[in-house]
VOGU-3710 file (C-alpha; in Angstrom, 3 decimals, decimal comma):
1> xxxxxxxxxx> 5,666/31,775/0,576  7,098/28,379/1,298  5,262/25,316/-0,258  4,958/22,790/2,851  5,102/19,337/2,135  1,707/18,677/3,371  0,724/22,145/1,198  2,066/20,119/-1,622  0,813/16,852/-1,377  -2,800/18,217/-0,499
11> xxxxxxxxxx> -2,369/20,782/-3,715  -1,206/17,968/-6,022  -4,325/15,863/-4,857  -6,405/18,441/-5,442  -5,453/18,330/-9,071  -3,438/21,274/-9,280  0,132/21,890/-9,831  2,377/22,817/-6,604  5,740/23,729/-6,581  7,193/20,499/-7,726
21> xxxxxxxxxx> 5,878/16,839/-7,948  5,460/15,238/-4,447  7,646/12,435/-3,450  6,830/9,594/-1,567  9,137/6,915/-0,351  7,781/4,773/2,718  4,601/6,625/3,195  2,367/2,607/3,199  3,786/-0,198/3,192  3,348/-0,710/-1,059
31> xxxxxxxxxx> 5,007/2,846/-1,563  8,223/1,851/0,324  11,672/-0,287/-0,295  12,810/-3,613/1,182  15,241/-3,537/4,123  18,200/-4,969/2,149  17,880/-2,245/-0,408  17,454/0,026/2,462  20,080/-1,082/4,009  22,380/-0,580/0,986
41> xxxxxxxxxx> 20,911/2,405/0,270  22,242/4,053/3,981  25,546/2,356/3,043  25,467/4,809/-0,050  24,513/7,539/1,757  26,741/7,133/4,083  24,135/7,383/7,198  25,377/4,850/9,728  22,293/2,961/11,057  22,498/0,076/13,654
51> xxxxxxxxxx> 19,233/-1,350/12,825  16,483/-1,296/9,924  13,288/-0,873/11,773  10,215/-3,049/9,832  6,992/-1,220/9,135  5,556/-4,213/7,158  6,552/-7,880/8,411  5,403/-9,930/5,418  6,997/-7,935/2,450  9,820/-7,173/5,198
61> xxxxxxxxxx> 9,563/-3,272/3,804  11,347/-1,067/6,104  10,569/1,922/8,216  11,994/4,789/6,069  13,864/6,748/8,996  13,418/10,457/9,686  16,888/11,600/8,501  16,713/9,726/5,138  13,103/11,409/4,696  14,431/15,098/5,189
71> xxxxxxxxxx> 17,902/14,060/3,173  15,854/12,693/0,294  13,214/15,763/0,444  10,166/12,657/0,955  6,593/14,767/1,338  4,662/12,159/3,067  4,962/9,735/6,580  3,594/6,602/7,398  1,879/5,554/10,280  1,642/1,657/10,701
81> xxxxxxxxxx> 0,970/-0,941/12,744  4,210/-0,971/13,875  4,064/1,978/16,178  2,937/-0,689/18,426  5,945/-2,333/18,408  4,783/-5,062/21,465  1,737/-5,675/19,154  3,141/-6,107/15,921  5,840/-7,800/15,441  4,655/-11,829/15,738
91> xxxxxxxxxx> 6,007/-14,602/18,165  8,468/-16,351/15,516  9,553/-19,557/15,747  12,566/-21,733/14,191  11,305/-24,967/12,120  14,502/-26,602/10,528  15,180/-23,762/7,127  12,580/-21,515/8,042  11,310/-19,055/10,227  7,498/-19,213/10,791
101> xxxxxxxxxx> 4,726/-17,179/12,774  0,943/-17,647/13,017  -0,918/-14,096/12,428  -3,965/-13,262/14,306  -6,410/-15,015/11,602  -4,525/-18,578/12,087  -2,761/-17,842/8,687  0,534/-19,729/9,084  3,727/-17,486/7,659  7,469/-18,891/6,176
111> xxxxxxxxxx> 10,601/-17,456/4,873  13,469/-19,050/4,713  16,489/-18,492/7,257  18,996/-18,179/4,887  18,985/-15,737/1,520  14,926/-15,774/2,463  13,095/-12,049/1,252  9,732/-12,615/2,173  7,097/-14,228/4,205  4,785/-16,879/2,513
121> xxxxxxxxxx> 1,386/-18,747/3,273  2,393/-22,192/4,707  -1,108/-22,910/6,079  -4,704/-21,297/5,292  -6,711/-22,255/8,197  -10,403/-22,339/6,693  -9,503/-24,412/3,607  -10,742/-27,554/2,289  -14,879/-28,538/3,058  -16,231/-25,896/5,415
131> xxxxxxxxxx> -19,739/-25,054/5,949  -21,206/-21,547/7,066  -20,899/-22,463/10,444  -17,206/-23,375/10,456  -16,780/-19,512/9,439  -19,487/-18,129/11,733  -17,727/-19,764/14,838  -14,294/-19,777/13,973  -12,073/-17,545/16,336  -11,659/-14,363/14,826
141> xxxxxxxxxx> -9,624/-11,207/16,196  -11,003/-8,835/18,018  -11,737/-5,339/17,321  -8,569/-3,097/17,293  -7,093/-2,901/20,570  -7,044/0,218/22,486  -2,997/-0,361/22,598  -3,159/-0,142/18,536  -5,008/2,605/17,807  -3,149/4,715/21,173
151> xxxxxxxxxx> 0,007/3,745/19,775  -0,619/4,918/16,060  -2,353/8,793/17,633  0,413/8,816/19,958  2,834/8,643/16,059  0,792/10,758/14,284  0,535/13,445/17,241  4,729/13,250/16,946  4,570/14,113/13,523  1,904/16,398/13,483
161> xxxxxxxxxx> 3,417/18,157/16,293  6,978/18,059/14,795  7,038/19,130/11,028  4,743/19,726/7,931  4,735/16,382/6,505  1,592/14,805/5,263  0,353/11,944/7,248  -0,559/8,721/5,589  -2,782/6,556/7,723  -2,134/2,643/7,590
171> xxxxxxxxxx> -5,255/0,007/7,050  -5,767/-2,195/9,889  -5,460/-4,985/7,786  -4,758/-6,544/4,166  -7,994/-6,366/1,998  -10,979/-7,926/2,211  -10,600/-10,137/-1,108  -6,675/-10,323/-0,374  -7,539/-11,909/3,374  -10,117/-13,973/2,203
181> xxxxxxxxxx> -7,774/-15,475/-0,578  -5,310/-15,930/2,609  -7,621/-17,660/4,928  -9,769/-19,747/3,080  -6,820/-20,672/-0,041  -6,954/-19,451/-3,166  -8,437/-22,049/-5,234  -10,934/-22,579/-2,325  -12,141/-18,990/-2,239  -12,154/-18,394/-5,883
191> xxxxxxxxxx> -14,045/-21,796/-6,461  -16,569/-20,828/-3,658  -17,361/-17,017/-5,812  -18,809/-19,529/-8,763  -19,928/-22,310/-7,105  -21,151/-21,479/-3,141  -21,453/-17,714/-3,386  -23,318/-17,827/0,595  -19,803/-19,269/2,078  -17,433/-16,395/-0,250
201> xxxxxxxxxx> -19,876/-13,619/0,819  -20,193/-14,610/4,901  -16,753/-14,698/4,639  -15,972/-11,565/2,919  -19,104/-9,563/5,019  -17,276/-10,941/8,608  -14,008/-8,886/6,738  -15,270/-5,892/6,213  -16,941/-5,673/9,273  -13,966/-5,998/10,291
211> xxxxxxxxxx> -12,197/-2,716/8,603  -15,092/-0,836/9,130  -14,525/-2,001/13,255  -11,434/-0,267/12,747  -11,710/2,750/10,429  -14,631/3,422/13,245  -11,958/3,809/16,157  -8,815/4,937/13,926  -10,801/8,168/12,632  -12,083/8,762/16,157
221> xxxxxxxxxx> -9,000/9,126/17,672  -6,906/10,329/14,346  -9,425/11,489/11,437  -8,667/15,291/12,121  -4,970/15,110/11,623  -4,067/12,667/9,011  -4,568/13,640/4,921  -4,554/10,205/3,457  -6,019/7,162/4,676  -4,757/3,567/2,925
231> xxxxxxxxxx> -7,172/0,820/2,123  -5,847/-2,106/-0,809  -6,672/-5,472/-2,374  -5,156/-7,084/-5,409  -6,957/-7,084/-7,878  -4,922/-7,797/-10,987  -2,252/-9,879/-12,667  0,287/-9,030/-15,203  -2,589/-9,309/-17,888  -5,959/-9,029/-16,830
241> xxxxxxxxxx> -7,849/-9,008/-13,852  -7,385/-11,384/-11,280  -11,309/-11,633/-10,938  -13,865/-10,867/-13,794  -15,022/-7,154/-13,648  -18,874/-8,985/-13,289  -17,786/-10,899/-10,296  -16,105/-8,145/-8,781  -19,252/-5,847/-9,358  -21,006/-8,103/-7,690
251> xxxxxxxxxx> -19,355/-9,796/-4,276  -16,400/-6,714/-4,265  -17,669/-3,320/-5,345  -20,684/-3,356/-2,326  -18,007/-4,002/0,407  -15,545/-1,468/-0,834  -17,974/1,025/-1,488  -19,351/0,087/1,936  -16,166/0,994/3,580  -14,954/3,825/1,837
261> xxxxxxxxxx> -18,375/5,662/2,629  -17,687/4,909/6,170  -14,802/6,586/6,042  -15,848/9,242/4,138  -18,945/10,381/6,338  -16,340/9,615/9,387  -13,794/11,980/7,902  -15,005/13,939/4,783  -11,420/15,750/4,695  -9,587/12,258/4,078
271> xxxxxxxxxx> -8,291/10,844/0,898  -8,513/7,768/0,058  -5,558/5,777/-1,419  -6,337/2,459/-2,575  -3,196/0,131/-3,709  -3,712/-2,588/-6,520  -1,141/-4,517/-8,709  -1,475/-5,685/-12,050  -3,978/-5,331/-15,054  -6,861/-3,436/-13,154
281> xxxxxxxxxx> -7,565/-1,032/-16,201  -10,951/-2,759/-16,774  -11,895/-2,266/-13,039  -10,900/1,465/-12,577  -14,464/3,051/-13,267  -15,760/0,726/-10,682  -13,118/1,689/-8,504  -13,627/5,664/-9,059  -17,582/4,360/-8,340  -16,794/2,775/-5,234
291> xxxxxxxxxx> -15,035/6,270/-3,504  -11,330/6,282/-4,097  -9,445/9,263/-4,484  -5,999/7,671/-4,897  -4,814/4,731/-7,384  -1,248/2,935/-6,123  1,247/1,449/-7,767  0,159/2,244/-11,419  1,944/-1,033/-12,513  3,640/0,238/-16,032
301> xxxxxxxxxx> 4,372/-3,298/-16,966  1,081/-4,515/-16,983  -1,424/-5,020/-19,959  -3,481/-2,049/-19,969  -1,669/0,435/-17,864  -0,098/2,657/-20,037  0,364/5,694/-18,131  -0,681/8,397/-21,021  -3,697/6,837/-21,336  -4,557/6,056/-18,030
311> xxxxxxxxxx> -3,772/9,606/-17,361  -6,045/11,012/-20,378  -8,956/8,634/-19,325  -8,933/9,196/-15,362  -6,814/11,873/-14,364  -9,361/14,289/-13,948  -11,114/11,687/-11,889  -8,116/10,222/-9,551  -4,997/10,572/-8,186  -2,129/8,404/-9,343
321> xxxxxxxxxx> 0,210/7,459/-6,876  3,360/5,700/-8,198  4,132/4,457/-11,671  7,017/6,597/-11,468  9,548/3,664/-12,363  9,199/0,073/-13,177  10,386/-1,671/-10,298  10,255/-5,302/-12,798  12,919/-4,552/-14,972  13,991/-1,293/-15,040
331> xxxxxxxxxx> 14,798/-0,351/-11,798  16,426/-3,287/-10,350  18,139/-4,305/-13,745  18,722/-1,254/-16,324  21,515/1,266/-16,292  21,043/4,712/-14,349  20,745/6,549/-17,720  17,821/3,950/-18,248  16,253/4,326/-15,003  16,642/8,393/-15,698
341> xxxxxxxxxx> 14,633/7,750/-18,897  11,888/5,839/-17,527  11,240/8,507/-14,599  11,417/11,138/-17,445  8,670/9,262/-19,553  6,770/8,823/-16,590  6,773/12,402/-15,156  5,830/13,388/-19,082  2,845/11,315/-19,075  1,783/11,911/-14,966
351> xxxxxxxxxx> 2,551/15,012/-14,074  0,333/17,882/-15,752  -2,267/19,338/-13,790  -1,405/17,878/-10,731  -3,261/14,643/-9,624  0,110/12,608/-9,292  2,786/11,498/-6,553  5,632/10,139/-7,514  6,401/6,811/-6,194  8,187/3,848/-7,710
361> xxxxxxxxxx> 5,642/1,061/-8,851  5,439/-0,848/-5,636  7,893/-1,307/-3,208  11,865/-1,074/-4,186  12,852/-4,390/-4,711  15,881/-6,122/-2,270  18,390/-6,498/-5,432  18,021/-2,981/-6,510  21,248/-1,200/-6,614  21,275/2,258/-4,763
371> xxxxxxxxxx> 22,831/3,948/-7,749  19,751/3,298/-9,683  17,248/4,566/-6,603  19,605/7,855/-6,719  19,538/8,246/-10,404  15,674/8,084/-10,461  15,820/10,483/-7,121  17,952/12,954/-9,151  15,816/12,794/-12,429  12,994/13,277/-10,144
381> xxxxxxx> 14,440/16,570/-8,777  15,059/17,891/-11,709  12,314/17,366/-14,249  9,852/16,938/-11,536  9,489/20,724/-11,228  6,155/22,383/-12,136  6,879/26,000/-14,488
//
């Protein structure tokens, strides 16, 4: 009997071994590759595209199109934001070298026009001396429009409908730590944790109200037909934590284990994947605590995250989801018989028992040369095969 890709993904996260090791390319928007490696990616292909559709505006990651998916033999599909095309993409606007938009929490955006990758924070609207009314009153968005969540059920109806992909549910927003940092400034927020603890934790309670808002009406109208649902926050840098495991048990760990249980008692037959960069080793038993099922990107380059021993010390406990190639160093700058070794190392150290999905760590960078993403693709096909 045929293993379907949904059969394989859902085996795999089960901690079992399917037929081969699930692939993922473009399944959330940290799992995917940026539109100018995309773009020279179809060019090596040879698939003729007139446009790169965007699934994620900030990191500019592109919408990994159906063709590609079945060419490169990808298990999983995303369903973003973007399916509501009128509602996502933002009202830009041209000032001098840059191309700006406001987002729906007043956080200003810039890249620049030309050789710009990326988005970036020009303006953090709740920075500087605020009091607890300032962030009580201040305009915040509504709960998930009906257009949203009808546009994202009407996607994931299409694919369920269509083929035997797994479904991978977008987040309605960044994460609750990761916003806060956005609206308030960093050095604000992470001043206020220490030093006014009432004005971080209004803050981060209106947030996850907020998720929970929308986990509430996404699982209503989608929790029956999607396997994986995507929640994130950044926790780490290249060498540690970005916070202190203590403050993070104490203002983080509540809220995500408050949201993860209500999306667990909303849809038991979910998984949760839960994407964090960096050094996060010393936070992963929290995180395990706190409900996930699924850690992304498994950042091999980071102090800590060695993936044989993060595999002997949680695999039993977690998915991993990525870590299948440096996306730092090797990726963008080795040779293909150096990306081929990485992906070999990795699968070695991931792939027994089931419990991981192959996925670069992070998205595929834009300077990435296609020869290297098909090297790793290759190497993946063939020693990515379960005996």
């Amino acid at each position: 009997m045929e293993v379907t890709p949904k059969d394989r993904l859902m085996i795999s996260l089960g901690h079992k071994e399917p037929d081969r090791v699930p692939f993922d390319l473009g399944g959330t928007v940290d799992s995917g590759i940026h539109k100018d490696a995309y773009q020279n990616l179809l060019t090596y292909l040879g698939i003729s595209k007139k446009k790169v559709n965007i699934c994620e505006f900030i990191q500019q990651a592109a919408a990994v199109d159906e063709d590609v998916a079945r060419k490169l033999n990808i298990d999983t599909r995303g369903v973003f934001l973007s399916s509501a095309a009128d509602l996502f993409y933002p009202n830009m606007k041209r000032e001098k070298d840059y191309e700006t938009f406001t987002d729906t929490f007043g956080v200003k955006w810039v890249k620049p026009v030309v050789r710009g990758l990326y988005y970036d924070i020009k303006v953090h609207p709740l920075s500087g001396n605020v009091t607890l009314q300032d962030i009580e009153n201040y305009k915040w968005p509504g709960p998930s429009s009906p257009g949203l969540i009808g546009a994202m059920k009407k996607e994931v109806e299409r694919i369920f409908k269509k083929d035997e992909s797994a479904i991978v549910l977008a987040a309605g927003d960044a994460g609750i730590f990761e916003r806060a940092l956005w609206i308030r400034g960093f050095e604000d927020f992470l001043t206020d944790l220490v030093a006014s603890p009432s004005l971080a934790t209004s803050l981060l309670d209106v947030l996850t109200e907020m998720h929970i808002r929308y986990w509430d009406k996404a699982l209503d109208a989608m929790g029956d037909l999607v396997q994986v649902v995507v929640e994130a926050d950044d926790l780490g840098m290249q060498s540690k934590p970005f916070i202190s495991p203590k403050i993070y048990r104490k203002y983080l760990k509540p809220r995500h284990k408050r949201v993860f249980s209500f999306i667990k008692k909303k849809a038991p037959n979910v998984y949760i994947f839960f994407h964090s960069c960096g050094s996060i080793y010393d936070l992963i038993p929290d995180l395990i605590e706190s409900g996930i099922d699924i850690l992304n990107p498994v950042q091999v380059s980071a102090a800590k995250m060695d993936t044989k021993r993060l595999k002997k010390e949680f695999g039993n406990e977690i998915t991993f989801w990525g870590g299948g190639c440096d996306t730092q160093k090797v990726l963008p700058y080795g040779t293909p018989q150096e990306v081929r070794d990485e992906v070999k190392r990795r699968i070695d150290d991931l792939a027994a028992g089931g419990g991981f999905i192959f996925n670069t760590v992070h998205n595929i960078q834009a300077d990435v040369p296609p020869e290297n993403i098909i090297a790793m693709w290759e190497t993946l096909q063939e020693y990515g095969k379960y005996k």
